[in-house]
FIPATOR-828590 format. One record per residue: x, y, z of N, C-alpha, C in turn; residue in one letter. Coordinates in steps of 0.1 Angstrom, whole numbers, plus 2048, in hexadecimal, padded with zeros to 3 digits. Layout:
BEGIN
 n_xx n_yy n_zz ca_xx ca_yy ca_zz c_xx c_yy c_zz aa
    X    Y    Z     X     Y     Z    X    Y    Z  A
...
//
This chain:
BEGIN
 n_xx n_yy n_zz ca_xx ca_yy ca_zz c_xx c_yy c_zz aa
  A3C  440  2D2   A36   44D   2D4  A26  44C  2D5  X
  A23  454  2DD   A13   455   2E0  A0D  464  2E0  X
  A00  463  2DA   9FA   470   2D7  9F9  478  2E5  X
  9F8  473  2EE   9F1   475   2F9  9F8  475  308  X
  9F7  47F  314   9FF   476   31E  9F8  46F  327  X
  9FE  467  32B   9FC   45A   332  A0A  451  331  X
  A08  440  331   9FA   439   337  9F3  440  345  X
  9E3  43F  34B   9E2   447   353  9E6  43D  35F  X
  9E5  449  36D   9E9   43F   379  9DE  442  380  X
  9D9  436  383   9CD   43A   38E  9BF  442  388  X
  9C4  442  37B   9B5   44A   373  9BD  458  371  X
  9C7  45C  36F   9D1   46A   375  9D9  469  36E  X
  9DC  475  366   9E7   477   35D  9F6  473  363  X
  A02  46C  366   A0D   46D   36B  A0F  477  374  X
  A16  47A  382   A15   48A   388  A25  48C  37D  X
  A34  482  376   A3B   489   376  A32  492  368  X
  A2D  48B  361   A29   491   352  A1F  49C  352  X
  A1B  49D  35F   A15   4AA   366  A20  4B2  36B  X
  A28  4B0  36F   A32   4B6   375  A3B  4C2  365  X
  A3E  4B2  35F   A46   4BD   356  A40  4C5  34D  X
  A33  4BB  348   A2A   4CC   33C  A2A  4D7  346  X
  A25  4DF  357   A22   4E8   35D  A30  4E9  35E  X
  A3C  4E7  362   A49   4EB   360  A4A  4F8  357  X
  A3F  4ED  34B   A4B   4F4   33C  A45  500  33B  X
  A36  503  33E   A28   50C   33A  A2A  517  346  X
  A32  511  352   A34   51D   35E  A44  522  357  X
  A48  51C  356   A58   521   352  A54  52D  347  X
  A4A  52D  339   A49   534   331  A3F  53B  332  X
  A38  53B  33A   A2A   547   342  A30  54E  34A  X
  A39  54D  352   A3F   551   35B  A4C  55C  359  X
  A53  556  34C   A59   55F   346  A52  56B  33F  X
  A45  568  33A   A40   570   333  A38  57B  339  X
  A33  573  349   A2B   57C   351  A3B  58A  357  X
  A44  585  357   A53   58C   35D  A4F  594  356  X
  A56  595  343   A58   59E   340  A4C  5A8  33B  X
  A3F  5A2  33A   A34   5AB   33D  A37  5B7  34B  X
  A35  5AF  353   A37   5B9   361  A43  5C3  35D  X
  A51  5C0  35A   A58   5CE   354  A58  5D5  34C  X
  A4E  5D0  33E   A4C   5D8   332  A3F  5E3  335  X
  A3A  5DF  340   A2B   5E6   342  A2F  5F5  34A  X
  A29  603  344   A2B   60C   348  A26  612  358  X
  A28  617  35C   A1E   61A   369  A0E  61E  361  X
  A10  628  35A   A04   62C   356  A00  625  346  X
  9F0  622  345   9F2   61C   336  9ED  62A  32B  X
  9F0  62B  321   9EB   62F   318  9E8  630  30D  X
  9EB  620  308   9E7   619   2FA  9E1  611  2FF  X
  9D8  608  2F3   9CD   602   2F4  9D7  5F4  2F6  X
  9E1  5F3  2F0   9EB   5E5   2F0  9F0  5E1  2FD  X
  9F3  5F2  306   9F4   5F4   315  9EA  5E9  31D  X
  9DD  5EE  31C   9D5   5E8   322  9D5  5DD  320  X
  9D6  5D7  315   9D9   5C4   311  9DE  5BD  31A  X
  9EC  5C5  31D   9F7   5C0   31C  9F9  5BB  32D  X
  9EE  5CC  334   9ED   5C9   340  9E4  5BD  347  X
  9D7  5B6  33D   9CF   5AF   33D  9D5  5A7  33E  X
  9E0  59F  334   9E2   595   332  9F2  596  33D  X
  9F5  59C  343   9FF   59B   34E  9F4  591  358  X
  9EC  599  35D   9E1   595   36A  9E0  583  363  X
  9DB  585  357   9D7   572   354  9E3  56A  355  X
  9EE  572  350   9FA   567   354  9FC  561  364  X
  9FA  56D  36E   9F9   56A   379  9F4  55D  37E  X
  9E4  55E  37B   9DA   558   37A  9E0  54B  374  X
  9E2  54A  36A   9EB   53B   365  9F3  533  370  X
  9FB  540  371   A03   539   375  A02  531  389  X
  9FB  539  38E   9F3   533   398  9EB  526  396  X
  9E0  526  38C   9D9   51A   387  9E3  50D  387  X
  9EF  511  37F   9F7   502   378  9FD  4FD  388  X
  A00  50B  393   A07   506   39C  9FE  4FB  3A5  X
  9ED  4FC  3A6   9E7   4FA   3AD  9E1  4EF  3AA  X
  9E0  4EB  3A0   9D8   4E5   398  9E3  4D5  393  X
  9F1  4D8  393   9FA   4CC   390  A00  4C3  39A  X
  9FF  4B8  399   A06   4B1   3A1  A12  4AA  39F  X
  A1A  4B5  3A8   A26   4B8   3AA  A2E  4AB  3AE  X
  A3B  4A5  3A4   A43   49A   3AF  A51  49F  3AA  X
  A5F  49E  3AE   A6A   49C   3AA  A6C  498  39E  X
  A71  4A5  397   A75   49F   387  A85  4A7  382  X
  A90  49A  387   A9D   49E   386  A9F  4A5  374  X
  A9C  4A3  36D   A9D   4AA   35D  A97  4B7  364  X
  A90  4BF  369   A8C   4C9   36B  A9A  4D1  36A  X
  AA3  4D1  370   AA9   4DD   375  AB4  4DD  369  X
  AB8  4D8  361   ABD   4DC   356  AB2  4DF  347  X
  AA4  4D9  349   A9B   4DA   33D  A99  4ED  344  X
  A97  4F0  34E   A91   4FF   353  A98  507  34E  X
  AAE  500  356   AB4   50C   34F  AB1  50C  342  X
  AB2  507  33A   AAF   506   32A  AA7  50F  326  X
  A97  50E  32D   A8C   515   32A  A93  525  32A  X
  A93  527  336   A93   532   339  A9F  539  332  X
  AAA  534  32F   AB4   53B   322  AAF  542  316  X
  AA0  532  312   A9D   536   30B  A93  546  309  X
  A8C  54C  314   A80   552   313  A8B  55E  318  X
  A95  563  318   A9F   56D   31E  A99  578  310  X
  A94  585  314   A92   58F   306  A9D  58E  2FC  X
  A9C  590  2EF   AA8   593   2E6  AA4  59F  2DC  X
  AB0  5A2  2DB   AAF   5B4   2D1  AA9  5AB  2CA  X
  AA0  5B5  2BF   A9A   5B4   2B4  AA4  5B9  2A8  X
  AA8  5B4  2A2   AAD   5BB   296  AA9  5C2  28A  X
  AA9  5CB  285   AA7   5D7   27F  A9F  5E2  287  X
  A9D  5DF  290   A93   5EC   29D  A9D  5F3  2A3  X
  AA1  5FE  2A1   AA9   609   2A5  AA4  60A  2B3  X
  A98  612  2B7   A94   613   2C6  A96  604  2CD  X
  A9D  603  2DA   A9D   5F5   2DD  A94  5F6  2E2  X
  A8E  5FC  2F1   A7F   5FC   2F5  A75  5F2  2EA  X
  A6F  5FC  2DE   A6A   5F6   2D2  A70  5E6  2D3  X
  A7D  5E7  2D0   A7E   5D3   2CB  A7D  5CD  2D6  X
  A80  5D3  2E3   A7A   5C6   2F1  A68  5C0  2F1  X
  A65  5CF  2EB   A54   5C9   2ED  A51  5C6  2E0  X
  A55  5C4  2D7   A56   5BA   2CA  A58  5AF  2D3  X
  A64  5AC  2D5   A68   59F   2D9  A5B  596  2E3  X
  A57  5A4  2EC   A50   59D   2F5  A45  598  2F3  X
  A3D  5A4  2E6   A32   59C   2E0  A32  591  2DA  X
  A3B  58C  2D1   A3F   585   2CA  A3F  576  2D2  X
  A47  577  2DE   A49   56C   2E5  A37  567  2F0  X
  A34  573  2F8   A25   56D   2F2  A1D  569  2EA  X
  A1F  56E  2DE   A17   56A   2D1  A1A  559  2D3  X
  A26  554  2D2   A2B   549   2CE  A23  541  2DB  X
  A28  545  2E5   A24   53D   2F4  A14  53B  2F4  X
  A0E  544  2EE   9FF   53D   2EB  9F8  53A  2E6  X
  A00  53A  2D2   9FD   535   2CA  9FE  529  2C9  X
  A0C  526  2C9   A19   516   2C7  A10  50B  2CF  X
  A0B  50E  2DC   A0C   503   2E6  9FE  501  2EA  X
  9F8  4F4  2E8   9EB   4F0   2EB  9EC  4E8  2F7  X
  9ED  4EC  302   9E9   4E1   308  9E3  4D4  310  X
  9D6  4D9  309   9C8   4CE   30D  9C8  4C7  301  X
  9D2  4C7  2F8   9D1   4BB   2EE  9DB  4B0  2F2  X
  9E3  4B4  301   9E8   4A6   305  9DF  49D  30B  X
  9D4  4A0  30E   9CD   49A   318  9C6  48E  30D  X
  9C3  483  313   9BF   47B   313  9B1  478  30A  X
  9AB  479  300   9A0   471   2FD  993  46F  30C  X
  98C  476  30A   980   471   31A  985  472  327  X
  98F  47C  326   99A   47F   336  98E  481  33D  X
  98A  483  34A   984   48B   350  985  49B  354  X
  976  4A1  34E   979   4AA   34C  978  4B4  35E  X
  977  4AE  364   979   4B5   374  987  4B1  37C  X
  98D  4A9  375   9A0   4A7   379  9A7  4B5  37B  X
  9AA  4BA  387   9B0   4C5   385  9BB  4CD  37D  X
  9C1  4C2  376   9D0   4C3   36C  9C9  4C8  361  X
  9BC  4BE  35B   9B4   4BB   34D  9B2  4CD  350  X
  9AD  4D1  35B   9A1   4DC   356  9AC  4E8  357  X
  9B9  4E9  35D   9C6   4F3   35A  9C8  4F1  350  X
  9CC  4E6  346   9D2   4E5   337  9C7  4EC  32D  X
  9BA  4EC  333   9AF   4F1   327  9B0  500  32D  X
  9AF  501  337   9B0   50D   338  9B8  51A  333  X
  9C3  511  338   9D2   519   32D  9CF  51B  321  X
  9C9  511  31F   9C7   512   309  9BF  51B  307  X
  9B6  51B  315   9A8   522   30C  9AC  537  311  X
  9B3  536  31B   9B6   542   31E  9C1  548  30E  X
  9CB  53E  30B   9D3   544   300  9CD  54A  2F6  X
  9C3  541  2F3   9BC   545   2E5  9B7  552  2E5  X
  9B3  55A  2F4   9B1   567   2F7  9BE  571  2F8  X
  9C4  56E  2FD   9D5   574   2FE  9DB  578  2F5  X
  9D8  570  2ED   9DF   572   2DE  9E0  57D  2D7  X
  9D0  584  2DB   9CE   591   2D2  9D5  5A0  2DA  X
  9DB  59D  2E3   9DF   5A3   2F1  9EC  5A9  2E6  X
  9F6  59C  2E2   9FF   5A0   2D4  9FB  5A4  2CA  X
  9F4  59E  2C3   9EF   5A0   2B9  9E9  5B1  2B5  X
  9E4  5B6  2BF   9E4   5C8   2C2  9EF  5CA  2C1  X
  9F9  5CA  2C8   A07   5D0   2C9  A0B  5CE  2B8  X
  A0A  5BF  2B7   A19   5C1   2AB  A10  5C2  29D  X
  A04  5C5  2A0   9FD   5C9   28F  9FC  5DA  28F  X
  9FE  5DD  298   9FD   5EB   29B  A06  5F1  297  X
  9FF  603  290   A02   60C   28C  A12  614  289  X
  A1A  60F  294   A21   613   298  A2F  608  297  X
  A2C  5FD  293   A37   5F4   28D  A35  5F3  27F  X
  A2F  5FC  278   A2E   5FA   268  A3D  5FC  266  X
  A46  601  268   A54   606   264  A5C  5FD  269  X
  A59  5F3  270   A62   5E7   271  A5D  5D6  272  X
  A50  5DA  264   A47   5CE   268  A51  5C2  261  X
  A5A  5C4  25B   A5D   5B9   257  A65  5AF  264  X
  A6F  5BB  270   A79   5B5   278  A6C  5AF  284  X
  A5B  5B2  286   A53   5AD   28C  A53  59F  283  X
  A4E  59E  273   A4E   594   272  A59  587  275  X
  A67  589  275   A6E   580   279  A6D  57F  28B  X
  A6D  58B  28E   A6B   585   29F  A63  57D  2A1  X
  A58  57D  29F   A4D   573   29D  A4F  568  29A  X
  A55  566  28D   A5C   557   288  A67  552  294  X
  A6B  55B  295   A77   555   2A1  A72  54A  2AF  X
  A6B  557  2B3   A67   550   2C1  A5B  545  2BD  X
  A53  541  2B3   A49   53A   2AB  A52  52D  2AD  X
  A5B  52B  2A9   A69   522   2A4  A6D  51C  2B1  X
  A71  522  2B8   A78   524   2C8  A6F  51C  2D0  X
  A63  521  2D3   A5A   520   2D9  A52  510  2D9  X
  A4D  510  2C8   A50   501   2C3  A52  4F6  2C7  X
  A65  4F9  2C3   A6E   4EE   2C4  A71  4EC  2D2  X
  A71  4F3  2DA   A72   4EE   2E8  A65  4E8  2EF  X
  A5A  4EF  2EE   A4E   4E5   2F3  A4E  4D7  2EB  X
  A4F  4D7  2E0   A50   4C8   2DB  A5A  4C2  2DF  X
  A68  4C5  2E2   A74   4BD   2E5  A6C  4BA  2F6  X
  A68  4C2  2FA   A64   4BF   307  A57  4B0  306  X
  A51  4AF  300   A48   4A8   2FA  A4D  49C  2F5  X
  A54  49B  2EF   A62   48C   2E8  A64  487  2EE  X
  A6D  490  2FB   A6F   489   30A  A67  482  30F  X
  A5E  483  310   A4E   47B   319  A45  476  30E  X
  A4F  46C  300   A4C   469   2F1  A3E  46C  2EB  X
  A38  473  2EF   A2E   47E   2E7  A2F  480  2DC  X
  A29  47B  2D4   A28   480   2C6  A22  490  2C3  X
  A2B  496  2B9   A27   4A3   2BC  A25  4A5  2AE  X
  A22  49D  2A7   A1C   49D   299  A11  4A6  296  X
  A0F  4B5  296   A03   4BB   294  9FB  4BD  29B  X
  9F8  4B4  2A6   9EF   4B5   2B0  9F0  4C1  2BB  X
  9FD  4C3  2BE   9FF   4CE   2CD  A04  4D8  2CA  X
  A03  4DA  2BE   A09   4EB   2BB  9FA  4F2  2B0  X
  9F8  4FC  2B1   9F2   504   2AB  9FE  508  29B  X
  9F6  50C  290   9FA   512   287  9F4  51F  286  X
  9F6  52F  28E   9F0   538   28D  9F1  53A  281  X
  9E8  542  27C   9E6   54C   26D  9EF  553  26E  X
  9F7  55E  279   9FF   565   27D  A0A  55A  27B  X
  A0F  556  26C   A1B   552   26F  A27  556  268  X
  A31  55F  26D   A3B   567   26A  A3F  560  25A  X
  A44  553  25C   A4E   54D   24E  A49  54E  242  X
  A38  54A  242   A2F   546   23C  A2A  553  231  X
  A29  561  23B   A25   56F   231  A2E  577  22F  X
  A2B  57F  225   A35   58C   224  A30  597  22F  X
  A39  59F  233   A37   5A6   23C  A27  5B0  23E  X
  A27  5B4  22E   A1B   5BD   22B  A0B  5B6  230  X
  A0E  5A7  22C   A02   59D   22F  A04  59D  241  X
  A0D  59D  247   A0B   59C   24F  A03  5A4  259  X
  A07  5B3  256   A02   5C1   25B  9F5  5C0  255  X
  9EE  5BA  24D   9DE   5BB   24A  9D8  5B4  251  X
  9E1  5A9  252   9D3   59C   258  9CC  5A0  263  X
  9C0  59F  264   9B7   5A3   26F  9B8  599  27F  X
  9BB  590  27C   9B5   589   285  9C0  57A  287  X
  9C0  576  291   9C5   566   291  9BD  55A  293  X
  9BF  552  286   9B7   542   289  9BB  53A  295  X
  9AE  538  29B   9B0   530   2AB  9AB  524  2A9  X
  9B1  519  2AA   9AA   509   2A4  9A8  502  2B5  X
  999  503  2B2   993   4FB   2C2  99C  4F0  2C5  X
  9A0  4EC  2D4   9A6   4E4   2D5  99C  4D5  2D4  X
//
């Protein structure tokens, strides 16, 4: 196992080990940018509305960058690692939320929250990478956009209006936290990455960890520089 990917080729991260991190980061931006674009109303009229619509447009934006920015080769594990992904990121009822509307955009927040808390990834990069590599400067980018994103959820699901089912927010959260996780790291195992602490975030926002009441107070989420 190694902290880092590589060996490099040519001074250049691998294109497949390029290939499969932007796989895995377009597979779950891409899901997320989806169900953004359906949950979003024609007209906004919450302040979480507007988040929600901001952070659709950056997904975009992502997801353009990783396309443009990676070098792309043949990677036969793709087409069963994708179906996988994408099984996983399919909405799921929220349980105890009567309105289902309500528990899709639980779900949805939730699974953002996780998508850009969980996953750091400019901490795969190399020790003294160069920092004008066009891969290097998409992986920080991503990270450095999430750490903004985050509060996009973080409005939604501390908000006023899920007090009466903050506990079924707090497991959604743990859910997709969990989900989210264990597949970027099994993704990571693959291409023997040690995933020992290094590539995941531990938000403050973490479902298992508080009682529901602590959760609805907390002001803010801890962002640890990459």
């Amino acid at each position: 196992m190694k902290a880092f990917l590589g060996p490099l080729e040519n001074g250049r991260i691998p294109a497949l080990q390029q290939t499969r991190v932007s796989a895995f980061l377009m597979s779950a931006h891409g899901a997320l940018a989806g169900q953004l674009g359906v949950a979003l109303p024609a007209s906004l009229h919450h302040g979480w509305q507007v988040e929600m619509h901001s952070q659709y447009c950056r997904e975009m934006e992502i997801l353009s960058l990783l396309g443009r920015a990676t070098s792309w080769i043949p990677d036969p594990a793709l087409g069963f690692l994708i179906w996988q992904w994408q099984l996983a990121w399919v909405p799921r009822p929220i349980s105890g939320v009567a309105d289902r509307m309500q528990g899709m955009l639980i779900d949805l927040a939730a699974f953002g929250h996780a998508l850009h808390a969980v996953i750091r990834p400019a901490a795969l990069l190399p020790e003294s990478y160069p920092d004008d590599d066009p891969f290097a400067l998409a992986m920080r980018r991503v990270e450095f956009e999430s750490g903004r994103l985050m509060q996009a959820q973080i409005l939604f699901l501390k908000g006023p209006e899920l007090v009466p089912v903050r506990d079924a927010v707090a497991s959604a959260v743990e859910r997709r936290h969990a989900q989210v996780r264990d597949l970027w790291q099994n993704m990571l195992h693959a291409m023997e990455i040690d995933t020992s602490g290094r590539h995941a975030l531990v938000p403050a926002y973490q479902a298992a960890a508080r009682p529901a009441e602590a959760i609805a107070a907390q002001p803010s989420v801890a962002i640890r520089e990459p």
